[in-house]
Structures are given as C-alpha cells and as structure tokens.
N, C-alpha and C positions, 0 to 999 in steps of 0.2 A: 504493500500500500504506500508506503514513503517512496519507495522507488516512482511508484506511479506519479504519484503528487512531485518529485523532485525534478522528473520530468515533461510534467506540466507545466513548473513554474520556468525549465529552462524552455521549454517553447514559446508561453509566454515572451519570455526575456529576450530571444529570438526577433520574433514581429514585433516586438516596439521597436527593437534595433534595425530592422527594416521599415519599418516606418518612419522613424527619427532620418536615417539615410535616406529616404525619398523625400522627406521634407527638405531637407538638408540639397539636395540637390534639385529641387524645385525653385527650391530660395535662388539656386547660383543661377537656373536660367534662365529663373526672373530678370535678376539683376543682370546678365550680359544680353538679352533682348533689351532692357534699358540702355544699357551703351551702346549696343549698336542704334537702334533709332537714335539715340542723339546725336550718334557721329552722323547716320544721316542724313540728319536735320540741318547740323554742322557743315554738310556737305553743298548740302540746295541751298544755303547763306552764302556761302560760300561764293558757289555758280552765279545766284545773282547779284552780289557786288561786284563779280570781275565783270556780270555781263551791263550793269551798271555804268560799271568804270570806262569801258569799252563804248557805249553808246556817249557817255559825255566827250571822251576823245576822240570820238566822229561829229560831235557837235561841234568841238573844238577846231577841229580841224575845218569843217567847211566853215565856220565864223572867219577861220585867217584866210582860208580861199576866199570868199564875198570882199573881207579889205581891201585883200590883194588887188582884186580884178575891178572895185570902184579905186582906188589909186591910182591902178594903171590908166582907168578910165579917164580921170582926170588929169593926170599926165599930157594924154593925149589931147585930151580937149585945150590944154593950157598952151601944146604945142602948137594946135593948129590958129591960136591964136595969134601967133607970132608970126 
C-alpha cells in the first residue's frame, strides 16, 4: 500500500513538473513572439523614415532644379536685354 501511494505521489510530482515546464516555456514564446513583433514594428518605422527621408530629398532636389532653371531664366532675359 505505501509503495502504491509512494508512487502516486511521484507521479503526481511528475505532471506538475510537466506542467510547471510547459508553463515555463509558454512564458518564453510569449515573450520572443513579443520581440519579434517589435522588431517588426521596429522595422516598418524604420522603412518609413528612410522612405520619408527619401521623398523630402526629391523635394529637395526639384526645389534646386525650379531655382536653377528661373535663374537661368533670368539670366537670359537680363541678356537679351543688352
């Protein structure tokens, strides 16, 4: 009878230990499913500051082309003044 009961309680003792380790690794996948999505997230922030960045430096750049070509503009008109 103890024998029996001695190895109830280690089976017992068993499945919690198997259950404490599935918690236990439910917890980790939680948590690296959390860092992957914020890397991400991390990521599409990212994408859109360069693509951001990138649209203003084609703004930039045609605002120095438009000077360019009314300077030039005028230039010429100043020549044919002359």
């Amino acid at each position: 009878e103890q024998d029996r009961i001695a190895a109830q309680q280690a089976e017992q003792q068993r499945i919690a230990a198997e259950q404490a380790e599935a918690q236990r690794q439910a917890a980790l996948k939680a948590e690296q499913d959390r860092i992957v999505a914020q890397q991400a997230e991390q990521a599409r922030i990212a994408e859109a500051q360069r693509q951001a960045a990138e649209q203003e430096r084609l703004r930039i750049q045609e605002e120095q082309r438009r000077i360019a070509q009314q300077q030039a503009e005028a230039c010429c008109c100043a020549m044919r003044r002359c």
